[in-house]
N, C-alpha and C positions, 0 to 999 in steps of 0.2 A: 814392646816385645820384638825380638829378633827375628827378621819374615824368613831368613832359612839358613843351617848351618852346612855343616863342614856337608852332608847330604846334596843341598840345593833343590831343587825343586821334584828330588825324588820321593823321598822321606823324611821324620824327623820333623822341624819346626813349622815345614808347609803344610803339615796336616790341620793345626793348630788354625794357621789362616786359612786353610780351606774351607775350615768350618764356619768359622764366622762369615764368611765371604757368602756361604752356599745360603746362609742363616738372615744374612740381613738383604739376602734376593731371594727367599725360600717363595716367594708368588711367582717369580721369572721362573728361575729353575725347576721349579711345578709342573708349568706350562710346557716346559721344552719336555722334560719328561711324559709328560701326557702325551703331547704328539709325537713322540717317539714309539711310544706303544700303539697308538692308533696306526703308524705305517706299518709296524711290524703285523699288528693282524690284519692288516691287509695284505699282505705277499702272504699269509697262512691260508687268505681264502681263496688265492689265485696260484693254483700251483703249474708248473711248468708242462705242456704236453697241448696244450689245446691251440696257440698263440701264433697269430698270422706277424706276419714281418714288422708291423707298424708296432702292434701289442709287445713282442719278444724286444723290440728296441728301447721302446721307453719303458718297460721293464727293468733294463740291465740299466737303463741310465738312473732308475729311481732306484733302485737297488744302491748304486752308487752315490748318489747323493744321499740316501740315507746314512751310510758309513760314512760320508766325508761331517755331514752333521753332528751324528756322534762323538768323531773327536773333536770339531771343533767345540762341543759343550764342556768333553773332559778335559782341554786346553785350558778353556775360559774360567772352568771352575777354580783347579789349580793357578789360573791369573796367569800363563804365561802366553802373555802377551804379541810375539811376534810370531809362534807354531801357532795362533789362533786365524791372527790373521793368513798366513799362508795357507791355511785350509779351507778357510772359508774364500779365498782368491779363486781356490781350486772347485768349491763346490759353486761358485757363479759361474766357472765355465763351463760347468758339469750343466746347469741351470738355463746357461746360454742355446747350448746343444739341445738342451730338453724342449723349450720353448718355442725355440727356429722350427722342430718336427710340427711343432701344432699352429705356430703360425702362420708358416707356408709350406704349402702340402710338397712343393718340389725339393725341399732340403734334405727330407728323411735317406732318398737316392747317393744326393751330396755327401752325406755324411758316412754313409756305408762305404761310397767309394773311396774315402781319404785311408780307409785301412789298406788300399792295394798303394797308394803312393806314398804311405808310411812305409812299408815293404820295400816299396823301388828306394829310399831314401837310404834304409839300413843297411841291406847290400849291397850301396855301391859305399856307404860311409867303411862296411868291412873291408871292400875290395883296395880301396885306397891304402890303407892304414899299412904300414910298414910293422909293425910291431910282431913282433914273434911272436907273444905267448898268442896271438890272434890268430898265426897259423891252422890250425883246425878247421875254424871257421872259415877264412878265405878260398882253405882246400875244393871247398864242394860247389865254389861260384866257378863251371865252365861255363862254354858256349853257348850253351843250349839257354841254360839259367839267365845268362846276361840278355839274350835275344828276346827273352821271355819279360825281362822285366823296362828294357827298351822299348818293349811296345806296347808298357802302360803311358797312357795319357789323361790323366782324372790333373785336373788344376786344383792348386791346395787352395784352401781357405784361410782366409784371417779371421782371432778373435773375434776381430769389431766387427768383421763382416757377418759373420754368427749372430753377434748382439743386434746387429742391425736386423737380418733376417726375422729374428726373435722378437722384435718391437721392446728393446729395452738397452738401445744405444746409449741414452742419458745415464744409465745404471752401469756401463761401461766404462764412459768419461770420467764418475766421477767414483764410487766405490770398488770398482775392479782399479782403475788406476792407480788410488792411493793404497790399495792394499800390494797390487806389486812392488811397491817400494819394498816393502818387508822382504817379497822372493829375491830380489836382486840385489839387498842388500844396502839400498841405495846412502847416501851420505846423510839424507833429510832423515830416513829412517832410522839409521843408529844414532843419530842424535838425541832418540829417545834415555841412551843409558850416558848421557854427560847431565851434571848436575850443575848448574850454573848459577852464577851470582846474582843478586836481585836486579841488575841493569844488564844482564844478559852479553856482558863483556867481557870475562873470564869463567874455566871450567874449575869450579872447586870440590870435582869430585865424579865418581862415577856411579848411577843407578845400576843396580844390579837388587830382581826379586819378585814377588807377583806383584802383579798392577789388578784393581777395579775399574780402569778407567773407562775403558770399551765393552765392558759388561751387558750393562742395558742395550747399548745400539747392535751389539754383533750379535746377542740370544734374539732382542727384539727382531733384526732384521731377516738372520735366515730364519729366525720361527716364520715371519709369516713367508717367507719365498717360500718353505718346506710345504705350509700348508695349502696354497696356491699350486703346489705341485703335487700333493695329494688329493683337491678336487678334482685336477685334471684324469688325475688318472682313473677319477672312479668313473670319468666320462668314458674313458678308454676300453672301460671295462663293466660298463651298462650298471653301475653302481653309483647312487649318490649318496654322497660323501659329504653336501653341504652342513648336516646337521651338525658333524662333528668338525669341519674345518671354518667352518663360519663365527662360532663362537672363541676358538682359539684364534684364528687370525684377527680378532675385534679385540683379545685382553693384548696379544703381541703390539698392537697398532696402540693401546693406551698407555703401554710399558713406554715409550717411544715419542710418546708426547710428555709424559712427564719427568718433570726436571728429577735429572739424579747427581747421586755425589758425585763431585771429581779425585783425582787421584789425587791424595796432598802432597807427592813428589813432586 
């Protein structure tokens, strides 16, 4: 069967493979949709008005990583393969930041402050900028603004140093690394769409269409990081959560041990 026509992975013949795809992981995708709805009524039973600085942070940050999850599930489903990874890159950093606040209690500070030297960073990237249609923009940076943002001093952070903060440096090294390959584009990674010959010494063709290949490991993996960050938070918010994260995170972890197909591309 044809994995997608003249459409491509918007309509048309991906629906076809979507289906099977969703059919022959319908235990996986089960799971991820269960714990999607378990976060979801969790933000219904915690509504916004009550929340000290600590609660209102990792709030906003599981709030977000619940959206980044989502699409990476409707990425994976549809199989396309390199928007999957690039969200899920996104929701470990999301994860890293999450983790660092409960790790070590001094980060939550850290991390608030990096929005005023995000600030200092853009207004002088505006100020610089020649470009005319930017004019507007540059108009409103006088003296007073520029004085104002000179005399921010917050020192930026790194990723790693995040992950490191977070106790999940090794998750950094080796899952956050091979998935920026995808962000950046890198050469190892589009090597994904060359179809090469059985001695891997000429290209006879080019992959283009959904993949299964990363299926199991990428629903497997952030299910349980999701649900790992949905205990946390029932702690955050004098609620336990184990009954319902304990048993999803045990079928995600068996997904994960067991052997699954590979792509036959």
């Amino acid at each position: 069967m044809t994995l997608v026509d003249e459409d491509g992975f918007l309509r048309g013949q991906i629906h076809g493979w979507e289906a099977q795809h969703r059919s022959a992981n319908e235990e996986l995708f089960s799971l991820a949709e269960t714990l999607n709805r378990e976060c979801h009524s969790f933000i219904g039973r915690h509504e916004v008005g009550t929340f000290e600085s600590h609660q209102l942070t990792t709030m906003v940050l599981f709030v977000r990583l619940l959206e980044l999850y989502q699409g990476v599930v409707l990425q994976v489903s549809r199989g396309l393969r390199a928007p999957s990874r690039i969200l899920f890159r996104a929701f470990l950093e999301a994860y890293f930041h999450f983790e660092a606040i409960h790790n070590d209690p001094t980060y939550l500070l850290v991390y608030l402050d990096q929005f005023e030297l995000e600030r200092k960073k853009l207004i002088k990237r505006i100020r610089r900028t020649t470009d005319a249609s930017l004019e507007d923009l540059r108009r409103p940076i006088d003296a007073t603004l520029i004085a104002e943002i000179e005399s921010i001093n917050v020192p930026g952070i790194t990723v790693e140093e995040v992950a490191k903060r977070a106790g999940r440096h090794s998750m950094y090294v080796t899952a956050y690394a091979i998935l920026s390959r995808a962000v950046h584009s890198s050469a190892a990674d589009i090597e994904d769409h060359l179809v090469l010959d059985d001695k891997r010494n000429a290209i006879v063709g080019f992959r283009y269409g959904p993949s299964e290949l990363e299926t199991v490991r990428t629903l497997g993996l952030i299910g349980v990081s999701l649900a790992e960050v949905l205990e946390q938070m029932g702690k955050d918010f004098n609620e336990d959560m184990t009954l319902v994260t304990n048993p999803l995170r045990v079928s995600f972890e068996s997904h994960l041990r067991t052997p699954h197909q590979v792509d036959p591309r």
